[in-house]
Structures are given as structure tokens and as C-alpha cells.
C-alpha positions as protocol buffer text, in pm:
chain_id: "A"
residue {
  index: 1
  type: UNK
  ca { x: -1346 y: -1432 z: -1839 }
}
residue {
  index: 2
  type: UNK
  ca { x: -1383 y: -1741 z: -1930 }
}
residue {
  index: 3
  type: UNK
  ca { x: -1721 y: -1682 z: -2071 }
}
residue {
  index: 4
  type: UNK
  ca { x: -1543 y: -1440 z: -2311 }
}
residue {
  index: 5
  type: UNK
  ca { x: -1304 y: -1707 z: -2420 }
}
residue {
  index: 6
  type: UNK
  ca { x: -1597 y: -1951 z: -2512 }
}
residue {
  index: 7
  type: UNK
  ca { x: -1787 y: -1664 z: -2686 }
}
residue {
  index: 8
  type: UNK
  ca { x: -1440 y: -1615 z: -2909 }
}
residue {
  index: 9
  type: UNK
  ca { x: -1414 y: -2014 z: -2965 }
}
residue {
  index: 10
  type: UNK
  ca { x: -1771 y: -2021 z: -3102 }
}
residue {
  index: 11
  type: UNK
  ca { x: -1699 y: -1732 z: -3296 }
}
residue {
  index: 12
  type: UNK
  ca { x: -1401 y: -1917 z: -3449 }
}
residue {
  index: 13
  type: UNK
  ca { x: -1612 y: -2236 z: -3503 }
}
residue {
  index: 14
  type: UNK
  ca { x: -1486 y: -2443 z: -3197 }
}
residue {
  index: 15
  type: UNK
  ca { x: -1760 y: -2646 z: -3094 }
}
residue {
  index: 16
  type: UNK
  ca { x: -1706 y: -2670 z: -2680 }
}
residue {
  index: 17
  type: UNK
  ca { x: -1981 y: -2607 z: -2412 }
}
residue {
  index: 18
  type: UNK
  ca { x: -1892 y: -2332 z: -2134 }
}
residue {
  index: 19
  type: UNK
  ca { x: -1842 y: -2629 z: -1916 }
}
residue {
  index: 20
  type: UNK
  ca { x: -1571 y: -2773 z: -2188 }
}
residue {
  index: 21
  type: UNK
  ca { x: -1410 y: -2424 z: -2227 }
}
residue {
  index: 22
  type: UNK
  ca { x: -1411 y: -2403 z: -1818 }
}
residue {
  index: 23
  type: UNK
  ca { x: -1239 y: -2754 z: -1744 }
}
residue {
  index: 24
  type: UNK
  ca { x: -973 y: -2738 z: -2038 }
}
residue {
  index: 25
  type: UNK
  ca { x: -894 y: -2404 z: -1905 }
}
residue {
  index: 26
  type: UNK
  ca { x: -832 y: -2537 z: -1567 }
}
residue {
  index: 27
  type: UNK
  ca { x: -608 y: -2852 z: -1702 }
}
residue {
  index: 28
  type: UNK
  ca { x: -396 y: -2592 z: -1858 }
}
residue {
  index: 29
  type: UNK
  ca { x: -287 y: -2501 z: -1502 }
}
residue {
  index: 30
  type: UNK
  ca { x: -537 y: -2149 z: -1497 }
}
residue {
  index: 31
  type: UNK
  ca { x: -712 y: -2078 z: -1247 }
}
residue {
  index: 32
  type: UNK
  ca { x: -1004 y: -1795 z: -1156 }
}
residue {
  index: 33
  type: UNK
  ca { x: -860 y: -1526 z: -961 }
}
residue {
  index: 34
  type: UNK
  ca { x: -941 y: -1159 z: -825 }
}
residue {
  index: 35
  type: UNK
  ca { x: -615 y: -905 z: -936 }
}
residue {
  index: 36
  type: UNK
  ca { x: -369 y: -796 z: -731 }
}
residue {
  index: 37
  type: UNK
  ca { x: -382 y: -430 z: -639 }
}
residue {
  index: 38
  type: UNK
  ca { x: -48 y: -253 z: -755 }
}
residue {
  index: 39
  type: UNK
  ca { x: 30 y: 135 z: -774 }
}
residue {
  index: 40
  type: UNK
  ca { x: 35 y: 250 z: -1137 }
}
residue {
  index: 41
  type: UNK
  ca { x: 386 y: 362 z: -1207 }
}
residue {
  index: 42
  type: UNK
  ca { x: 590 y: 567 z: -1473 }
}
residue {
  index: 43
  type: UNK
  ca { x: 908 y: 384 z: -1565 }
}
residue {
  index: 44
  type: UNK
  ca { x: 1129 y: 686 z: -1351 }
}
residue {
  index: 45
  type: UNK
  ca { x: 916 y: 554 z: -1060 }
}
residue {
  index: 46
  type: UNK
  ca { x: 966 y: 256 z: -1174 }
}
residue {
  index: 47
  type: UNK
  ca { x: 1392 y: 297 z: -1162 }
}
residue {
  index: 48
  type: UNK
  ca { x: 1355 y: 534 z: -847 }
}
residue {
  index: 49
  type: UNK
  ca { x: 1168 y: 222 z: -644 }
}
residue {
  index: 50
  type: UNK
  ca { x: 1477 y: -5 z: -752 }
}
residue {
  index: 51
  type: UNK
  ca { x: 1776 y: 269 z: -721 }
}
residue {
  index: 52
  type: UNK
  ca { x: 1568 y: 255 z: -324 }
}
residue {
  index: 53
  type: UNK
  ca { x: 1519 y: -163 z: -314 }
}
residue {
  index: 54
  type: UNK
  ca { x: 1902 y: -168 z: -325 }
}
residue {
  index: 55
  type: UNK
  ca { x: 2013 y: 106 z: -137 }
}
residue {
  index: 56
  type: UNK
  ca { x: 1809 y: -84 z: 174 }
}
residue {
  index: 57
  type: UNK
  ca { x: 1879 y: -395 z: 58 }
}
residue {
  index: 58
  type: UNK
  ca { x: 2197 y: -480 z: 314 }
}
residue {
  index: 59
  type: UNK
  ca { x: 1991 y: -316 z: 617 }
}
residue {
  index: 60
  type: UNK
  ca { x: 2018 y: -529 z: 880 }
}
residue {
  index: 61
  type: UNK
  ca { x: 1662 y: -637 z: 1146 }
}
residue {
  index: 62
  type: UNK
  ca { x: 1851 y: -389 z: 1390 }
}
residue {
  index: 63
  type: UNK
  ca { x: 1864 y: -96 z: 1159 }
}
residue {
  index: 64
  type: UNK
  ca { x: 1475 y: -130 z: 1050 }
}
residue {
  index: 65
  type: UNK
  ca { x: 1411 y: -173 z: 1387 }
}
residue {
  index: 66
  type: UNK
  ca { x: 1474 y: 189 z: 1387 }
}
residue {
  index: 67
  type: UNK
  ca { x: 1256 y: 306 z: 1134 }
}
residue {
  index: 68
  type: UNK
  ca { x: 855 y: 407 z: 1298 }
}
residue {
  index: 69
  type: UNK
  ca { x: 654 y: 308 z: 962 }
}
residue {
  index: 70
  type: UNK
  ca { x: 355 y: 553 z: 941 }
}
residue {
  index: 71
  type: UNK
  ca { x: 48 y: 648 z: 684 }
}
residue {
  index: 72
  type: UNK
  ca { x: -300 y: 756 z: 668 }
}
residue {
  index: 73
  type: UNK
  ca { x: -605 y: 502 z: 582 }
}
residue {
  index: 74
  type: UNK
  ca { x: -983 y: 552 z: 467 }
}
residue {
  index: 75
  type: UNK
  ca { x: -1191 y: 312 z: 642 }
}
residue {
  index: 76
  type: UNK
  ca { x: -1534 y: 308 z: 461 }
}
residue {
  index: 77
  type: UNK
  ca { x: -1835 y: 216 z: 536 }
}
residue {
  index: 78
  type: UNK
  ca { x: -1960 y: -22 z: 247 }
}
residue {
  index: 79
  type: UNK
  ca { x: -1712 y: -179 z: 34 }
}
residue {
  index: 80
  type: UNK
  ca { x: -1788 y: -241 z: -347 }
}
residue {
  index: 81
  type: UNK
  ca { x: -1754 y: -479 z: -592 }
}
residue {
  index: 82
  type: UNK
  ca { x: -1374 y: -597 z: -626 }
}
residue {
  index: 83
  type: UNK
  ca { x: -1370 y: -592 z: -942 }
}
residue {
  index: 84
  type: UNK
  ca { x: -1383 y: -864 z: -1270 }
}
residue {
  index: 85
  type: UNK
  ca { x: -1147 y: -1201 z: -1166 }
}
residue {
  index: 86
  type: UNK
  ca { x: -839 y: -1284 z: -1419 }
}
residue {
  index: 87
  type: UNK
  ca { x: -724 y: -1635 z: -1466 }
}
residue {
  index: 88
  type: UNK
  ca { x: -342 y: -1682 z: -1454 }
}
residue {
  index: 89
  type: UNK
  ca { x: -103 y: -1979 z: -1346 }
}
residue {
  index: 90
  type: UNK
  ca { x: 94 y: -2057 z: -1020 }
}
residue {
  index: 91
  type: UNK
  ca { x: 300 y: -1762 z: -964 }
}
residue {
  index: 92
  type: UNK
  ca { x: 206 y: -1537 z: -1217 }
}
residue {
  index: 93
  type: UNK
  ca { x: 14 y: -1296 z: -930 }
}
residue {
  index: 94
  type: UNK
  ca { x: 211 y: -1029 z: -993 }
}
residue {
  index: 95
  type: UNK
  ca { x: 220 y: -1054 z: -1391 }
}
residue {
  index: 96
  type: UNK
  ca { x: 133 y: -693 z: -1515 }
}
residue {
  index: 97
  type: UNK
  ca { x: -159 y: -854 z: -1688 }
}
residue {
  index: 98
  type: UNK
  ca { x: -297 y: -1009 z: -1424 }
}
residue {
  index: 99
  type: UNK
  ca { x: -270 y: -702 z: -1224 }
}
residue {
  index: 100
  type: UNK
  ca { x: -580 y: -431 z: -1143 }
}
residue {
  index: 101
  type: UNK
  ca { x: -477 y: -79 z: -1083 }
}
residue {
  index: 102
  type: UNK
  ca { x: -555 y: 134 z: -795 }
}
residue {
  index: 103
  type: UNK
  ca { x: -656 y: 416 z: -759 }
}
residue {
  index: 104
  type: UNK
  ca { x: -700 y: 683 z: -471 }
}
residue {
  index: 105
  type: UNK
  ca { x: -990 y: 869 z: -336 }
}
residue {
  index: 106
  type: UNK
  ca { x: -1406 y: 658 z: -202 }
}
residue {
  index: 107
  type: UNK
  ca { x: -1565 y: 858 z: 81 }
}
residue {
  index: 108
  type: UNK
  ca { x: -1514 y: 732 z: 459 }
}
residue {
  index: 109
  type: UNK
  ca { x: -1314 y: 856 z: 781 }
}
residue {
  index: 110
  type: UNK
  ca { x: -981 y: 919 z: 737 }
}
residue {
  index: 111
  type: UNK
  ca { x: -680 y: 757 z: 1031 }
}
residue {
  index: 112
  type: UNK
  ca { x: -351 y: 788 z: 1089 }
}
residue {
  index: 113
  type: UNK
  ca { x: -111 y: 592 z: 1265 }
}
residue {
  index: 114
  type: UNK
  ca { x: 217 y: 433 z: 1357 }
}
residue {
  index: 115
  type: UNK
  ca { x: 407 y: 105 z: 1404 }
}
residue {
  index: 116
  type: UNK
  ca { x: 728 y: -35 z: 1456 }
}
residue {
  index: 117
  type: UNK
  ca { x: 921 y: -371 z: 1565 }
}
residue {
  index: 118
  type: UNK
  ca { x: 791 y: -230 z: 1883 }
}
residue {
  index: 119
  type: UNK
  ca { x: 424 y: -205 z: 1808 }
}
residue {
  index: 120
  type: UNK
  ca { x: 155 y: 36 z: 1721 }
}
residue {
  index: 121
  type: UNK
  ca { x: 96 y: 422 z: 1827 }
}
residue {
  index: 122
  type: UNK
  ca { x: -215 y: 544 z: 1903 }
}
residue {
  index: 123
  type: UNK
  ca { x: -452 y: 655 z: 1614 }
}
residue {
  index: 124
  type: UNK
  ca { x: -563 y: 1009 z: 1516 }
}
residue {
  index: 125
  type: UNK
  ca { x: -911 y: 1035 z: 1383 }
}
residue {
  index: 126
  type: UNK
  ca { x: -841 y: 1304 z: 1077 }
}
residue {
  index: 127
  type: UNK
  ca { x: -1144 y: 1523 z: 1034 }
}
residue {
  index: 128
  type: UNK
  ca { x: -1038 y: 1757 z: 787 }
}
residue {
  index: 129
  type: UNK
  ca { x: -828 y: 1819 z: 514 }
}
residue {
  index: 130
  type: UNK
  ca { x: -448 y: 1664 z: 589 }
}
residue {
  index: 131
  type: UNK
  ca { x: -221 y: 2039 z: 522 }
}
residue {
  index: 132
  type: UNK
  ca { x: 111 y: 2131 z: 625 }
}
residue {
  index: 133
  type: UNK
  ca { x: -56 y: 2279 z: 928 }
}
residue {
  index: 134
  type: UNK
  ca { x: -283 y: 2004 z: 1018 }
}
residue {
  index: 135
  type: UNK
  ca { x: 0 y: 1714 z: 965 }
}
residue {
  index: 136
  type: UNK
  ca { x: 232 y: 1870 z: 1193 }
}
residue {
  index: 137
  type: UNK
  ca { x: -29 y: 1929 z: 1460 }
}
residue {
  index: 138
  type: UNK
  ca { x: -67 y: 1508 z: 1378 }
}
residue {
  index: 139
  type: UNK
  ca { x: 307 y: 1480 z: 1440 }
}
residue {
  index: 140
  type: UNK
  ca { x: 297 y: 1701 z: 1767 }
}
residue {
  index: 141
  type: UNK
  ca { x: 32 y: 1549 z: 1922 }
}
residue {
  index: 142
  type: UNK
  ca { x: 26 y: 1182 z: 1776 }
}
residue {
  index: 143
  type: UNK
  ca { x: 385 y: 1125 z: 1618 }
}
residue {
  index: 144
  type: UNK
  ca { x: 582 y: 1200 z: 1905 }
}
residue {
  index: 145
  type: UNK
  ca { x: 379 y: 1014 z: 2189 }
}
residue {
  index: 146
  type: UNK
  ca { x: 386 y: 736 z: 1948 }
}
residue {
  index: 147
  type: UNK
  ca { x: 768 y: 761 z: 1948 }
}
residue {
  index: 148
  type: UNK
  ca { x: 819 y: 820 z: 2335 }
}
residue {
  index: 149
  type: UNK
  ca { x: 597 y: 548 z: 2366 }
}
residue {
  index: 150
  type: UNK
  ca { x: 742 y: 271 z: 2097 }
}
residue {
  index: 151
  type: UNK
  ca { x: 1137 y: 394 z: 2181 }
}
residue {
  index: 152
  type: UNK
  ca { x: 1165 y: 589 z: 2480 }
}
residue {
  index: 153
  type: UNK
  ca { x: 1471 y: 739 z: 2454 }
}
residue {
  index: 154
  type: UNK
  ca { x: 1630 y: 535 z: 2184 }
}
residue {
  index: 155
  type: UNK
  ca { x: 1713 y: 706 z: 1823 }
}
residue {
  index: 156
  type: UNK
  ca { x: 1460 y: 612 z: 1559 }
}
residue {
  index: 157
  type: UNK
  ca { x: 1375 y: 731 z: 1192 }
}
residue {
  index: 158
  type: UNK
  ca { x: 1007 y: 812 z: 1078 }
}
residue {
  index: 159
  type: UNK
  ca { x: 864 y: 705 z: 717 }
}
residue {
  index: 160
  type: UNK
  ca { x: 619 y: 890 z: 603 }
}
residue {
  index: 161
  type: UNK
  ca { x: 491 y: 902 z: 201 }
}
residue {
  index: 162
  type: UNK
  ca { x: 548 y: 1151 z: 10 }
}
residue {
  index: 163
  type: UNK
  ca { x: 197 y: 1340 z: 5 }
}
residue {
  index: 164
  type: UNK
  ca { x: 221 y: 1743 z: -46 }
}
residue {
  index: 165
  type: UNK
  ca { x: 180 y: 1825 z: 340 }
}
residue {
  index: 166
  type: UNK
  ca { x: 479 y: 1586 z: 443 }
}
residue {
  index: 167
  type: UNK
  ca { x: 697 y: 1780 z: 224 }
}
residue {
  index: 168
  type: UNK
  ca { x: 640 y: 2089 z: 227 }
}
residue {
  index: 169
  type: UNK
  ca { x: 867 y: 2303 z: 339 }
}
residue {
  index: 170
  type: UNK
  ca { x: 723 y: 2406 z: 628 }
}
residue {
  index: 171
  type: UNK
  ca { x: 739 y: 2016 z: 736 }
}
residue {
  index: 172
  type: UNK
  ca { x: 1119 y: 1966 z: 635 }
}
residue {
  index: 173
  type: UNK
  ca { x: 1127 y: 2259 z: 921 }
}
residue {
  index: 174
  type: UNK
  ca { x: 929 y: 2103 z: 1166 }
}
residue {
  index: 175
  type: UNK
  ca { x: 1124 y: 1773 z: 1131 }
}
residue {
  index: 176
  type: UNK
  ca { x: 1461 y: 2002 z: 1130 }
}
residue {
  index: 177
  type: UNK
  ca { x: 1356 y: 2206 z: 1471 }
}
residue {
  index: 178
  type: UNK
  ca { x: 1259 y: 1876 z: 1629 }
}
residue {
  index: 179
  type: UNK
  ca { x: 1568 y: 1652 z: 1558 }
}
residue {
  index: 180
  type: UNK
  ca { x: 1369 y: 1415 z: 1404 }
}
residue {
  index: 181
  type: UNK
  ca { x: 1517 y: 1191 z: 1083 }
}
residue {
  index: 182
  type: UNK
  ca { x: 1321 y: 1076 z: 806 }
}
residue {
  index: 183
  type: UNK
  ca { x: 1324 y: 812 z: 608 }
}
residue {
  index: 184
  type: UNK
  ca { x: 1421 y: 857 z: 206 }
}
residue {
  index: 185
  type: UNK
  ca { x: 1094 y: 724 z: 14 }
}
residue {
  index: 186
  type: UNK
  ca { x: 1024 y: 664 z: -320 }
}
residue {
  index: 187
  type: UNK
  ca { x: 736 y: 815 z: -462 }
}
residue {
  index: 188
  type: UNK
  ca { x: 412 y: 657 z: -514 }
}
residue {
  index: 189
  type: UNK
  ca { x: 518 y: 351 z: -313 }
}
residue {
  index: 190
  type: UNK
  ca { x: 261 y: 264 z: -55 }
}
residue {
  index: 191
  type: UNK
  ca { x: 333 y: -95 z: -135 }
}
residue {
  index: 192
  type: UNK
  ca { x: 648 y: -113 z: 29 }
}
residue {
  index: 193
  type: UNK
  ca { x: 532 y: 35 z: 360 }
}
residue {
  index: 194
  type: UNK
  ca { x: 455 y: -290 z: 565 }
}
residue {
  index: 195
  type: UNK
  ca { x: 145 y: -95 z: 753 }
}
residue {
  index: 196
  type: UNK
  ca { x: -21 y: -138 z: 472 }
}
residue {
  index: 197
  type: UNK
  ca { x: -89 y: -500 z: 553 }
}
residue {
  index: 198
  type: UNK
  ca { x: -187 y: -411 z: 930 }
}
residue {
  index: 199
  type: UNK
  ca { x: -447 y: -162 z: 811 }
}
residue {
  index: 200
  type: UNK
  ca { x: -577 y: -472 z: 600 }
}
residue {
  index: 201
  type: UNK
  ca { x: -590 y: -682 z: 898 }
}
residue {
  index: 202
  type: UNK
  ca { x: -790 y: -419 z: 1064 }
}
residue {
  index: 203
  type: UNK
  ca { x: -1033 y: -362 z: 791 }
}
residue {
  index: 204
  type: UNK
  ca { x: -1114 y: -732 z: 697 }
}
residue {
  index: 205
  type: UNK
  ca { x: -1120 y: -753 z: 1076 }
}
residue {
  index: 206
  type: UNK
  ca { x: -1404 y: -483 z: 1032 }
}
């Protein structure tokens, strides 16, 4: 980037050398940085996310002790490029324009899994297509040992996004005909679910 900014100087008639246009960069307090990752979001996402933020703001360690976080991650083989660097100043990481956007979908074998205050479920190894059909087979056979094993018999509430097969209909059901409460979620907001970071512990562990 700060190649471009030189290139822009020149064209303006600043005489500086790359080096020049590097260092007074850096005495202005930037520095070089890859973007953070954030969720593109519409501004009713955007309102949804807060009316959520301080619903759950007053919820004590006890209560989110009770809540089993859970979600699906690609683990790929290769990893790319991350992308071009921005510069930006001491706590201006999560400035919108020092932000990259994500976006959802490389090729690689799909996992899902659990945590909680407790610790971690096991893992199902997703080899198809994640339906209504096949997620509540997940939650049968994966969910529910995960829960006898993290609470035993103690009350807890699941999170899970809001992806088509979670709720569909035929999943409200499920969770109705099994007891089992679920968490309110706001759409399109991986970033709040704190497995996120484990799975990125696993993968730079990788």
C-alpha cells in the first residue's frame, strides 16, 4: 500500500524515495497490517446483533455456563494468500476500512463440534451435504453424547447458527420432542460464537 501512496506523491510532484514514503508513514504512528476478517452485514443485522449484545449483556459466568456453543468448520488442505496488508494506527483494527470481508465457501472436509465451560464434544466428520435430515442425525448421534458428556444431568442450552437445516421446521421439532432449548442467535454472526477461536487454534495448530 504504501507503494501506491509513493506512486500518488510522485504523481503530485513530491519528490520522496519509497524508503522516505515508508519511514514518514511509520512516524505518523501507521503501521503494515493484514485485515481483520469481519462478516459483511446489512444495517438490520447490524441493529439485530446489538438489540442481542444487550439482551445478554447482564448474563452472569453461571448462566453462559449453560449455553453448549456449537458450529461446523472447513479444514482445507492448502491455505491461500491472505490477502493485500492495510496500514492503520493503534487501535483502529476494527475500523471498517481497515477491515477485509469474508466470505463463505473453499473446498476441504467439513466438522462439527461442541464446547462449553466444560470442554469439547467429540467431532463428527460431515461427508455430505448438512440437511434437515442429516443435522439432526448430527444432533442424535453427536449433540447429545456431547451434552451427557459436558453436563450429565444438569440443564443446558445449545447455540447453533442460523443455517437453513437448523431451522427448519422439521429441526424446531426435533429440538421440541427432545426437550432441548436453544439459544436466540442473530443472524450472520459467527463472530460472536467463541468456537470460532478454538477452531483457529486447531487449524494454525495444523
Amino acid at each position: 500500500m504504501w507503494g501506491e501512496i509513493h506512486k500518488e506523491w510522485t504523481a503530485a510532484g513530491v519528490s520522496a524515495s519509497r524508503t522516505t514514503t515508508h519511514r514518514r508513514l511509520q512516524d505518523m504512528g501507521f503501521s503494515c497490517r493484514i485485515p481483520c476478517v469481519k462478516p459483511f452485514l446489512i444495517n438490520r443485522q447490524r441493529q439485530k446483533r446489538l438489540a442481542w449484545a444487550k439482551d445478554k449483556k447482564d448474563w452472569t459466568a453461571a448462566e453462559w455456563s449453560k449455553v453448549m456453543f456449537s458450529d461446523e468448520s472447513k479444514f482445507c488442505i492448502s491455505f491461500g494468500n491472505q490477502g493485500p496488508r492495510v496500514w492503520r494506527k493503534r487501535g483502529e483494527a476494527q475500523n471498517p476500512r481497515c477491515l477485509r470481508s469474508s466470505v463463505k465457501f473453499p473446498q476441504s472436509v467439513m466438522v462439527w463440534g461442541a464446547m462449553s465451560s466444560a470442554g469439547v464434544g467429540p467431532l463428527c466428520f460431515l461427508r455430505s451435504k448438512v440437511n434437515a435430515a442429516v443435522y439432526q442425525d448430527v444432533l442424535e448421534h453427536f449433540m447429545i453424547p456431547a451434552a451427557d458428556q459436558l453436563y450429565g444431568d444438569a440443564d443446558f442450552i445449545l447455540q447453533q447458527d442460523l443455517a437453513p437445516a437448523r431451522s427448519a421446521k422439521a429441526t424446531s421439532t426435533w429440538f421440541k420432542d427432545h426437550g432441548i432449548p436453544v439459544l436466540n442467535w442473530p443472524a450472520n454472526s459467527p463472530d460472536l460464537n467463541p468456537i470460532e477461536n478454538l477452531w483457529g487454534i486447531v487449524k494454525r495448530k495444523m
